[in-house]
N, C-alpha and C positions, 0 to 999 in steps of 0.2 A: 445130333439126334438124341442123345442118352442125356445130354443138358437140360434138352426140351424136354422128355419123359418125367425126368426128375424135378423139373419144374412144375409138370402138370400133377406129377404124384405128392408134391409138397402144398398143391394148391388143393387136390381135392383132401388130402389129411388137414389142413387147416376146415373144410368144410363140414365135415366131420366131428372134430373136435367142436364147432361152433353148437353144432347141432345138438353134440350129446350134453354140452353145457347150457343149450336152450331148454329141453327136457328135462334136465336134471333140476332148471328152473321152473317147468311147471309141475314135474312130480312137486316139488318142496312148498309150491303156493295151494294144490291142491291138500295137503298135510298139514296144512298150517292151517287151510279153512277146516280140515276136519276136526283139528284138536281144540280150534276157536268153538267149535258145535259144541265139541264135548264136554268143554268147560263149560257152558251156557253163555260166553260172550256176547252181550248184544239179544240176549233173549228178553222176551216178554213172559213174567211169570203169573198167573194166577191159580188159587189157593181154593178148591169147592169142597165143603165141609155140609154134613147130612147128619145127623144127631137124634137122640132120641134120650132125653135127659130131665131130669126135675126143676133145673131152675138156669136164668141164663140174666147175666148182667149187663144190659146196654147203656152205653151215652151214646147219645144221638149226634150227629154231625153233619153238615152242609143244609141241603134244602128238608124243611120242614115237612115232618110225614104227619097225616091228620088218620086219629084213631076214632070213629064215630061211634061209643061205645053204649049208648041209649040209656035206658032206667039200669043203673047197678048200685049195688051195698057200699056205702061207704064207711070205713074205720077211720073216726078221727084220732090222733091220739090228742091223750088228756093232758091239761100242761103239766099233774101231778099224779100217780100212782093211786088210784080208791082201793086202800088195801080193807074197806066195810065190806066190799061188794066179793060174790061168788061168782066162780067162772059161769055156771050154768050150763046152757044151750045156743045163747045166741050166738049168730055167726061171730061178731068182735067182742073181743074178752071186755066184759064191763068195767073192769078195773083197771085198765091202759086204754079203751077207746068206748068214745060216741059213736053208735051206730046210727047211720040215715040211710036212707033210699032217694035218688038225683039224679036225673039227667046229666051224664058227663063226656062232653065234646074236647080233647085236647089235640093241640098243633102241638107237637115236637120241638122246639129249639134245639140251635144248636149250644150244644153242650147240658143238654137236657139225660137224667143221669135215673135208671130206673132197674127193677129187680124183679123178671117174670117168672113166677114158680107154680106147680103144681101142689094139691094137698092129697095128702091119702082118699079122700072123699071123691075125688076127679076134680075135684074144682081147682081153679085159677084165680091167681092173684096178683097183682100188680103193688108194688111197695115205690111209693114215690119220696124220690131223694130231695127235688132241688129243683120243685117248682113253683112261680108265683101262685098260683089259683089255689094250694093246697100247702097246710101245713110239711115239713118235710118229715116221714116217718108214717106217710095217710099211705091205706091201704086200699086198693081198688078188690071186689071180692065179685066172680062170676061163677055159679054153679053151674055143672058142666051142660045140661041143655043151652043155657044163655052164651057160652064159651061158641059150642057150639053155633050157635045161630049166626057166630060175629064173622066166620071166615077165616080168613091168611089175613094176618098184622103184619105188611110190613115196615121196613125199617133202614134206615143207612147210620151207620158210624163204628162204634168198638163195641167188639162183643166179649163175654168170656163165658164157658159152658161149663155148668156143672160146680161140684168140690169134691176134694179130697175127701176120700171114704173114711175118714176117722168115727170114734165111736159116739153113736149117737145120732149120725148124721144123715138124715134122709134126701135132701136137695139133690140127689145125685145124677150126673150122667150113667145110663146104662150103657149103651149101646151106639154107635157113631162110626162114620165112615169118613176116608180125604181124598180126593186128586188132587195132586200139583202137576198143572198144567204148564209147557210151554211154549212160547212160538218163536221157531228159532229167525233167530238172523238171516235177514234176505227169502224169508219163506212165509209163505201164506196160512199153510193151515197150524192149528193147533193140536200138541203132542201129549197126550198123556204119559209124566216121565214116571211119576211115584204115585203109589197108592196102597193104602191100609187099614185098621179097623183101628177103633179109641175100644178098651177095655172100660170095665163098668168100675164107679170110682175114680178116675181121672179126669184132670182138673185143665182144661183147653184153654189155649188163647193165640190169637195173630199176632205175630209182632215184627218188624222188619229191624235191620241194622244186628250188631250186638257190642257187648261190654254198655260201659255207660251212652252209650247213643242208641240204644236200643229202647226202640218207643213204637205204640203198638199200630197195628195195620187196619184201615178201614175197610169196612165190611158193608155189601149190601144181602138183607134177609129178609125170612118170614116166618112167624111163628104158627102152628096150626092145631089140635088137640090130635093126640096118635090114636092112629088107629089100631094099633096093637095093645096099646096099656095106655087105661083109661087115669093112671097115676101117673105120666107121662105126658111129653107136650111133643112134638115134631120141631128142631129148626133146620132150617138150610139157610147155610151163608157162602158167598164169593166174595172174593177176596179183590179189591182195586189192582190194576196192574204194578207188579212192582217188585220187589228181590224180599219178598215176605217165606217168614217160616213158622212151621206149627209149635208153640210149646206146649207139652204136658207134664204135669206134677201127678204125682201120685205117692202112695202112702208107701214112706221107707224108702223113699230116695231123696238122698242129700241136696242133688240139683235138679232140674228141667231136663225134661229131656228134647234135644233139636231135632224134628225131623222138616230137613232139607232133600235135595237131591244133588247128586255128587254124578261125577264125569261116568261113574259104571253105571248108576243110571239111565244117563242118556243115551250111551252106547248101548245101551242092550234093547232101549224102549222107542230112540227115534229111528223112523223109517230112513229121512236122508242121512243118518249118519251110517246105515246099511248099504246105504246107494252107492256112499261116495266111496265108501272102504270096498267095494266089490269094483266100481267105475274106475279105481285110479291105480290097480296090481293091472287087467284089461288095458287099460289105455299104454301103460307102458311097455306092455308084450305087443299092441300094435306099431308103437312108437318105435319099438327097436330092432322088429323085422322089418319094417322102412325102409331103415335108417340102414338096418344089414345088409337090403337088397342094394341097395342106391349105392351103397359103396361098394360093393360086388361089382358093377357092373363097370369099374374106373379099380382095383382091385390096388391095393398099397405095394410100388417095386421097390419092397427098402435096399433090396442088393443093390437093383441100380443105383439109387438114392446115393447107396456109398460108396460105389465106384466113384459115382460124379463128387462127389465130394474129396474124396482124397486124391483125384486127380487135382481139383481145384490147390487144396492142400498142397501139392506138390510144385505145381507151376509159380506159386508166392516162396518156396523153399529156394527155386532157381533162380528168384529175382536178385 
């Protein structure tokens, strides 16, 4: 009888022990997806930037965006300096450009490379780099009713906002906002992890990767005149999905600064990394009042246990 006990007691301790190393295998899969969250493993990142700044540099990339910009000012430059001629009045300095008036319809290529700025006056200007229909260095020039009248410009490819506030320098970003969004692994919605303001004077850009493989991040935008500062332009850009991060320069600092998002991030801003870290201390206080009760009820006889054993013990000693 006490063989059998001891048999049944050595069988339900074996069930047990199964048990609590079954749990202790999902506590440790449950921890391991949490910490995979936390790192951003397997995440989807994008990058939404809102700005309000004097000038912004795009190359354009993938499918062509077509800007239907009607009668504007054209600044040709000159092939050589007319150092005879006075600035004056006119909109383009006489002595570096031809001024015309022209219907100008342009398709975007890719790798089409341009320079949107604000003037003190409100006006808008377009400085074209490196396109066939125009010399490279022509100046597109809108006064701010005809700005006005054109709408949201938008655009896809690389962007960069603003310059460093050094002396002199008026192009500048004022004012700017970021989300870095992400959507984690095995989830649907999208999480707001980080977000901040750009200071006035600092120098914006997207770029994914870093050290030497760091190359910059596509952007889809639009540019608009602000409705706050008429010396000002509005952009808003998103970022392509991808493991992109914000640089900004600014004046008196040796390098860029990175803003990315890091594991205390996510942990403080995603909702399932709240779930899981509250759902998985819960599932083991159910797990192991179970597991408490179930063996309760078949209760461990280790005395028996060791009776029966060193009787065992003993009958091999008399052999």
């Amino acid at each position: 009888m006490s063989s059998t006990d001891g048999s049944t007691d050595l069988k339900s301790y074996h069930q047990s022990t199964v048990a609590s190393i079954a749990l202790i295998g999902v506590a440790s899969l449950f921890i391991a997806f949490l910490v995979s969250v936390a790192l951003g493993l397997g995440a989807v990142r994008t990058i939404v930037v809102s700005a309000e700044t004097a000038s912004m540099e795009i190359q354009f990339s993938g499918n062509a965006e077509y800007w239907d910009f009607g009668s504007v000012v054209v600044c040709e430059p000159l092939a050589k300096i007319d150092r005879s001629k006075r600035r004056g009045t006119e909109i383009c300095d006489p002595r570096r450009y031809a001024q015309k008036r022209e219907i100008v319809n342009l398709n975007w290529r890719d790798g089409s490379h341009i320079v949107v700025s604000s003037t003190a006056e409100g006006s808008f200007e377009i400085l074209l780099k490196n396109l066939s229909e125009y010399k490279s260095g022509t100046i597109l020039h809108f006064p701010r009713s005809e700005w006005s009248a054109l709408g949201a410009l938008s655009f896809s490819g690389f962007a960069h906002l603003g310059k460093v506030a050094l002396t002199g320098e008026t192009k500048l970003l004022m004012s700017g906002t970021y989300d870095i969004r992400e959507k984690p692994f095995l989830a649907n919605a999208t999480e707001t992890i980080k977000n901040g303001n750009f200071r006035p004077g600092e120098e914006v850009g997207l770029f994914h990767g870093d050290g030497e493989k760091q190359s910059r991040t596509r952007v889809y935008g639009y540019v608009l005149p602000s409705l706050h500062d008429s010396k000002m332009f509005q952009v808003s850009l998103v970022s392509e999905p991808g493991p992109s991060t914000i640089f900004v320069s600014y004046l008196g600092g040796e390098d860029r600064i990175e803003i990315a998002p890091n594991w205390i991030d996510r942990s403080i801003a995603s909702p399932m990394i709240l779930a899981i870290s509250i759902l998985v201390p819960v599932f083991l206080a159910i797990a192991q009042l179970v597991l408490t009760a179930t063996s309760g009820l078949r209760p461990l006889r280790l005395t028996a246990m060791l009776r029966s054993f060193r009787r065992s013990v003993g009958r091999l000693k008399h052999r």
